[in-house]
N, C-alpha and C positions, 0 to 999 in steps of 0.2 A: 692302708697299714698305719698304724699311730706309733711305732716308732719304726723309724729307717735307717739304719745305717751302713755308709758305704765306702770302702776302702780307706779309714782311718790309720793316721800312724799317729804317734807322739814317741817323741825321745825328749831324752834329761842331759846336761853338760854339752860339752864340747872337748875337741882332741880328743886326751886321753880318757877322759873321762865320761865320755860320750858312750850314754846306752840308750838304744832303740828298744822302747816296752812293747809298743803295740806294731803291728809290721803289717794293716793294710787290711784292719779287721771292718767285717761285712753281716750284717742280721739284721731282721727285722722281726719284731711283736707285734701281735695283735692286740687293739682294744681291751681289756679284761682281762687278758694272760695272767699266769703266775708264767715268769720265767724263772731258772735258776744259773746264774752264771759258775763254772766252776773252773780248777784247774791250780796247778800248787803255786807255792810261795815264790811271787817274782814273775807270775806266768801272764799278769798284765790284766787281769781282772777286775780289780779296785781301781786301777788307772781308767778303766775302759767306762767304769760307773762314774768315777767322778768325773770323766766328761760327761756323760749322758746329761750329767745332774747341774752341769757349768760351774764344777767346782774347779776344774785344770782345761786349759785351752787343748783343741789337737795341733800338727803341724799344718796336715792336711789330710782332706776328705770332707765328709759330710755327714752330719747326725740333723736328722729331721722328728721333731716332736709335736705331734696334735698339729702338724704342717708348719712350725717353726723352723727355719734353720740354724743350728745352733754357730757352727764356722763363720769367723768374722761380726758375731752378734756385737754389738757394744758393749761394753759393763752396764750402764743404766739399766740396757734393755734385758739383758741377762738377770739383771736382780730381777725384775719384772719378771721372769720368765720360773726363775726359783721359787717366789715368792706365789705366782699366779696357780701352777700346776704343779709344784714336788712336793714331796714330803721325805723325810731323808731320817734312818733309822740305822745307827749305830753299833757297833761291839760293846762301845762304853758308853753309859747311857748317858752322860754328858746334862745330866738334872743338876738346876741351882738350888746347892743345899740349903738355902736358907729360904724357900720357896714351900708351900706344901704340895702333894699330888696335885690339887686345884689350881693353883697359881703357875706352875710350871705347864700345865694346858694351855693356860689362859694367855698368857706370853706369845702361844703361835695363833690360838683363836682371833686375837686382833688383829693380824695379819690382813687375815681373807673378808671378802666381801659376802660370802653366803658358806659360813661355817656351820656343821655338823653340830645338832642338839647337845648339847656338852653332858645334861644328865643320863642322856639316851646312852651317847658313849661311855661314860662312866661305868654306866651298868653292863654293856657288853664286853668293856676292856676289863671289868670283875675287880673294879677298884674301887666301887661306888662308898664303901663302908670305908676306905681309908683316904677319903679325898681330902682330909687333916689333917693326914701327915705329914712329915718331912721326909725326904729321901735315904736319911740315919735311920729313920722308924722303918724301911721295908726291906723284904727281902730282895734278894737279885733280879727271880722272877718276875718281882714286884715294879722293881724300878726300868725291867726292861718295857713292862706293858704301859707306863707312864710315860715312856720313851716314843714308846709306837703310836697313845692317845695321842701326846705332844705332834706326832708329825702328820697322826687324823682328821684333827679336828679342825685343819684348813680348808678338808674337803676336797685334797692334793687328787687329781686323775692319774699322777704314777710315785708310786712308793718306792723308793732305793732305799734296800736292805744291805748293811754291808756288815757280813756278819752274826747277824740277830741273835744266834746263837752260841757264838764260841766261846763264854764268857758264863756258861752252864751250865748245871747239870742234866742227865737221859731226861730224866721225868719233865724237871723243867721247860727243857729244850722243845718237850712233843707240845706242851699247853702253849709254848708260845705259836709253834707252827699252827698250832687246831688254830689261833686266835687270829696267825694271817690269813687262814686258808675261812675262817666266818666273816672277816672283814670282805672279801675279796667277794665271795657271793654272795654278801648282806650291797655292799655297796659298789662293784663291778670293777672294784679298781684296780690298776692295771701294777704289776709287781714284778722287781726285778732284785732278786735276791743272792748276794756273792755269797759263797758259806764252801769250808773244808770237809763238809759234812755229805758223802754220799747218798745216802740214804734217802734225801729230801728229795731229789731228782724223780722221788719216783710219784711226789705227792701235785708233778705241778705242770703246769701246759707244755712247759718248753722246753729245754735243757740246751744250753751254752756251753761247749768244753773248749779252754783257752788253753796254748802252748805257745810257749816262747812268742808270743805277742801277736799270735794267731790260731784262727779257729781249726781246731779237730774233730769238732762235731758240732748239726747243728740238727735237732731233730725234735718231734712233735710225741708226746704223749698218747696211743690210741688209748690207752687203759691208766686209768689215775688211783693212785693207792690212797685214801683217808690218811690224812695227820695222824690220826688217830692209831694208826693201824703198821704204822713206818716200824720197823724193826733198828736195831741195831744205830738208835741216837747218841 
């Protein structure tokens, strides 16, 4: 399995102020997966990615990636670890505006040691004609697929989507999904997607439903609906 996880919690404060997010959460993806994690505001989803991603420590448990253990990892090794295999995709597309499309790729392209053809990308993330912009010059669309090249083109094994879309409009929203869902069979990469958006659930291997900082559902896709084809974005 490439990723593992197994009876995770994390809480925030102490005393009175003390809340437990996650209370002991358990899943595992396969290689390639589109996963989609879901569940409402507060329900410990974003907390649960930004562990996966070694963006927030857990208390206790275990999260296992490509056979890494994440619990107790060092910082060094943890950057190493960010650096080596994620790629990490935003509500807000967090582009340096004084950068063009090109140059904001190119910031995480130096990162990696066997980066992704960057004009290859270009043309598949459908930005090729505006790689001279500025992030002022595009649309929202625009800047989110610059977002997703940005976190591509390290040639990351797993993708954390946190949000990708909520920050959209219907139309928009589908071209972005069509675009994880060509990423994902163009190059096998493995995706884990937080999003308030039911509808996606139905475009993607896995489905995650979080409650009060545990799982309510954890089930497999026999039938996959096309991006394309998703009703009701």
């Amino acid at each position: 399995m490439y990723l593992e996880v197994k009876d995770v919690k994390k809480s925030y404060g102490s005393d009175t102020s003390y809340v437990q997010v996650l209370n002991g959460i358990s899943t595992s993806v396969e290689q390639g997966d589109m996963c989609v994690i879901q569940g409402t505001s507060g329900s410990g989803k974003s907390t649960l990615l930004n562990c996966i991603g070694g963006l927030e420590t857990m208390d206790s448990g275990s999260i296992r990636v490509d056979g890494r253990e994440l619990f107790g990892m060092k910082p060094s090794v943890l950057s190493d670890y960010r650096r080596e295999l994620l790629g990490f995709v935003f509500q807000f597309y967090n582009l340096v505006p004084n950068l063009t499309v090109l140059e904001n790729i190119q910031v995480c392209q130096y990162l990696s040691k066997e980066p992704l053809d960057l004009d290859e990308l270009l043309e598949i993330i459908g930005l090729a004609e505006h790689r001279d912009k500025f992030p002022s010059q595009l649309s929202g669309g625009q800047q989110q697929r610059c977002a997703i090249a940005r976190a591509l083109i390290k040639n990351p094994r797993l993708l954390l989507c946190d949000e990708p879309t909520g920050a959209l409009d219907s139309k928009t929203s589908r071209d972005i999904l069509m675009l994880l869902e060509t990423i994902n069979q163009r190059y096998g990469t493995t995706m884990l997607i937080v999003t308030h958006n039911n509808a996606i659930k139905s475009m993607v291997h896995k489905v995650l439903v979080i409650k009060d900082g545990m799982v309510v559902k954890d089930y497999r896709n026999d039938v996959r609906v096309p991006a394309a084809d998703l009703e009701d974005l």
